[in-house]
C-alpha positions, -999 to 999 in steps of 0.1 A, spaced: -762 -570 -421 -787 -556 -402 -810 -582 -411 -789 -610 -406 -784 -601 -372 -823 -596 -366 -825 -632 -384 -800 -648 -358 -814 -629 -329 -849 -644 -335 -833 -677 -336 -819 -675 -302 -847 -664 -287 -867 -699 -301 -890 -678 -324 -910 -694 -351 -887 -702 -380 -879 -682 -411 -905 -713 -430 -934 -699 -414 -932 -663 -422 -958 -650 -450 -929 -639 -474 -910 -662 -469 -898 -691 -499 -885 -722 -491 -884 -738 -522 -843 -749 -522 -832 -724 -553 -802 -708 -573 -806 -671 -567 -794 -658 -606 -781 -619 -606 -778 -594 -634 -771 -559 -628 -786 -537 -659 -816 -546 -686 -792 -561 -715 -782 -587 -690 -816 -587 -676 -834 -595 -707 -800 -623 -717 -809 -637 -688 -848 -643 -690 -850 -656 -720 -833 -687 -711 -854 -693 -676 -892 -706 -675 -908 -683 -648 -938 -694 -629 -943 -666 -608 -929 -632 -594 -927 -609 -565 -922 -573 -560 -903 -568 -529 -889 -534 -518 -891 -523 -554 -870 -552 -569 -887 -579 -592 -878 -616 -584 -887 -641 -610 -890 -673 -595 -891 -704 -624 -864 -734 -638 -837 -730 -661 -821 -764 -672 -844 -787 -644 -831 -764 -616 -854 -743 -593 -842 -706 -600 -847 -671 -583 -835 -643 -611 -835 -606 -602 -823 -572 -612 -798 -557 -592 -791 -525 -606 -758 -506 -610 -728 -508 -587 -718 -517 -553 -745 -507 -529 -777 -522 -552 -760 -553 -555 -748 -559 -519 -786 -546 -510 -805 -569 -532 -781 -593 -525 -787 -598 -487 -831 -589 -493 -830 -619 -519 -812 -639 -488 -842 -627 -461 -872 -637 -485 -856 -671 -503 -841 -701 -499 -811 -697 -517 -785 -725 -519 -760 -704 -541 -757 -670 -558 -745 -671 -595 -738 -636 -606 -740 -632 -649 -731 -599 -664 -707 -576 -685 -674 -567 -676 -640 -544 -685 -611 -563 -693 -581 -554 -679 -558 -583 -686 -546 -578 -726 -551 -608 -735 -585 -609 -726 -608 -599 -754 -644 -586 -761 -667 -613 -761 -645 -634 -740 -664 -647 -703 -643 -650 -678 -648 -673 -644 -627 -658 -614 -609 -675 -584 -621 -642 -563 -631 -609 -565 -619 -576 -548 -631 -539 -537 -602 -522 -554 -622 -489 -546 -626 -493 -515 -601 -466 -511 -583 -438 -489 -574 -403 -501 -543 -395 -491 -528 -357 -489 -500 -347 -514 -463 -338 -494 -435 -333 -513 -448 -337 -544 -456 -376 -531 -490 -388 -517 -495 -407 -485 -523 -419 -460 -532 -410 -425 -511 -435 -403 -539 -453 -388 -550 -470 -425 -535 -496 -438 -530 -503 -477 -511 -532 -492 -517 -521 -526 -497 -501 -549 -514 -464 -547 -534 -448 -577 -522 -413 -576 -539 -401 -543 -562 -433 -537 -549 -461 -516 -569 -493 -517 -577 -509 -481 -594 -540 -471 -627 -542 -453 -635 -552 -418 -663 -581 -428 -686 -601 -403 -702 -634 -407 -727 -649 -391 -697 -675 -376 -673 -648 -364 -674 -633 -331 -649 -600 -343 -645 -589 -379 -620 -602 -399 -601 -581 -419 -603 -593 -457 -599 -580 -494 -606 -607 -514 -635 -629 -513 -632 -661 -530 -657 -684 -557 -670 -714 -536 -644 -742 -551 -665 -767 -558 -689 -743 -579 -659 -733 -593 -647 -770 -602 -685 -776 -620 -679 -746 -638 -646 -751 -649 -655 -784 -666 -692 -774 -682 -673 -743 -700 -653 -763 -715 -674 -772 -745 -693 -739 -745 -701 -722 -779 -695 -685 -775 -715 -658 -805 -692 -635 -822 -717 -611 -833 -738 -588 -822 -777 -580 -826 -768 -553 -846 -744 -577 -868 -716 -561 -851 -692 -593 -856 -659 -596 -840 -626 -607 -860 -619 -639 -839 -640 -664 -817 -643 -655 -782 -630 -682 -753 -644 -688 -720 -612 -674 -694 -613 -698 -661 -595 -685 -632 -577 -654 -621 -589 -623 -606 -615 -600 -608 -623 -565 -590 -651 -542 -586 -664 -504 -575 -686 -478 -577 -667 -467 -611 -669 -470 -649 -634 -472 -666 -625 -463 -695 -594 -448 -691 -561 -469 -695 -539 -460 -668 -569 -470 -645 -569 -503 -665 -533 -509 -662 -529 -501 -625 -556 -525 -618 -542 -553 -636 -505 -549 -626 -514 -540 -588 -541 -569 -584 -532 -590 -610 -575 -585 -624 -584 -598 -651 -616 -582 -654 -637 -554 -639 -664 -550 -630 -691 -526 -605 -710 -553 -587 -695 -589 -582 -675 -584 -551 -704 -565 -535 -720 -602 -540 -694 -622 -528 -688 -601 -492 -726 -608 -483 -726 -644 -495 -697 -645 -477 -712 -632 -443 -744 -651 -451 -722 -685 -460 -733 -693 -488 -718 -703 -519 -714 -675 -549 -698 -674 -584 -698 -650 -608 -698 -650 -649 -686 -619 -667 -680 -616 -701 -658 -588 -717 -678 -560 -734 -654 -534 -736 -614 -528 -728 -620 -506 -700 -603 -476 -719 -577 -497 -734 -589 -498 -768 -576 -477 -799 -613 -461 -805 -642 -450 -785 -654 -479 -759 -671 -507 -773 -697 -515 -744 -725 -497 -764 -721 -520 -795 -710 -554 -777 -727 -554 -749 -759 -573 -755 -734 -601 -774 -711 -597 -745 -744 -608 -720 -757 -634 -743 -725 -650 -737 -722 -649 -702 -757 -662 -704 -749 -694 -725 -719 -700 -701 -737 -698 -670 -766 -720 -685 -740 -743 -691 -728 -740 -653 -764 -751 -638 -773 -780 -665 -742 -793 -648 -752 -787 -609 -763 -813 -588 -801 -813 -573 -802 -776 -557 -810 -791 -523 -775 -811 -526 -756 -780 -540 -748 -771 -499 -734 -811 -497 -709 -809 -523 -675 -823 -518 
């Protein structure tokens, strides 16, 4: 955020425009986010680079993917990688939308691996308190405010967010797909042909479906543990989870611009009968995200209309 301010500030004071700054790209583009090397390598080999930067330590791949002008980069793992390559890919291109393809947790039953789900919104479900034990009962300092169910000692709250349109923050806990990527999406997935195996030939027992809709959550923690799952879907409704996507979606939201986010299920958070799957699905799980979210920008308009969508 600290950058966006500095970005607004020199825009007050009539300084020369982000265009003519040395690092600076303004080539209209799709900014595409994976968070760990399965998705990473999913991801490039559908996109034709022509060039690449090193900024900070992260690699941007500028190229196309299906006739649209593309940024792709590596966020790493978890919350505070993605929101901080998140808002650096913001300072240095011109990005007219953030598409976010990866791996996910299911928490919904019905939702199975393989599967790529397309979320309404996305929440920080541990973004939490820790509350003291009375009684044999936990609770939270008076001045925090939960409207979640509790998990044991942890109470989820909402964050305080600012934009570069408010003048206070706004209080907020989820943060939802733009709708008219989400409409585009919707449609293109519909004809989508999803893998069933693995590179290992690792081959699943039935034919995994694209999920549109519902929620999804993230934090700063790997589950694998089934009362975590359950809470998660029963208290937030999720559908999937996830470490990065609503990290995303709070600084498009500040920055106003549009974001969506593919994840396709490569484990059952903890809810399976065995050990967790992730290590054996999880390159089929990305390819498929992959193919979906391909699908998704085939179907965009030019990116310098994406902003003009009705």
């Amino acid at each position: 955020m600290r950058s966006l301010r500095a970005a607004l500030t020199l825009l007050l004071l009539g300084t020369p425009a982000l265009a003519e700054r040395p690092d600076w790209d303004d080539t209209p583009r799709i900014a595409i986010v994976s968070a760990f090397e399965p998705e990473w390598l999913a991801l490039k080999e559908v996109v034709q680079p022509t060039g690449h930067s090193i900024q900070h330590g992260t690699e941007f791949v500028t190229g196309t993917l299906e006739g649209k002008d593309v940024v792709l980069y590596l966020s790493g793992v978890s919350m505070v990688n993605a929101a901080m390559t998140a808002q650096l890919a913001l300072d240095r291109f011109n990005i007219q939308a953030i598409a976010f393809t990866g791996i996910a947790g299911s928490a919904e039953p019905k939702y199975d691996i393989g599967d790529v789900a397309i979320p309404l919104r996305w929440g920080q479900y541990f973004e939490v308190v820790a509350g003291r034990e009375r009684d044999g009962a936990f609770t939270m300092p008076r001045f925090f405010r939960s409207d979640h169910k509790n998990f044991g000692m942890f109470f989820t709250r909402p964050l305080d967010v600012i934009t570069a349109q408010s003048q206070k923050p706004e209080t907020k806990f989820w943060f939802e797909v733009d709708p008219k990527l989400f409409r585009i999406a919707a449609e293109a997935a519909k004809d989508v042909k999803l893998s069933n195996c693995s590179k290992g030939n690792a081959c699943l027992t039935k034919m995994p479906e694209v999920r549109i809709g519902g929620n999804g959550v993230s934090g700063s923690v790997f589950v694998d543990n089934a009362q975590l799952r359950n809470w998660a879907h029963e208290t937030f409704k999720a559908d999937v989870l996830d470490m990065e996507s609503a990290a995303v979606a709070q600084v498009a939201y500040s920055n106003d611009v549009p974001f969506i986010a593919f994840r396709s299920v490569s484990d059952l958070a903890g809810g399976g009968a065995g050990h967790n799957e992730m290590g054996t699905f999880m390159d089929l799980a990305a390819a498929n995200s992959v193919a979906v979210m391909s699908r998704f920008v085939a179907a965009l308009p030019p990116v310098s209309e994406i902003r003009g969508l009705e």
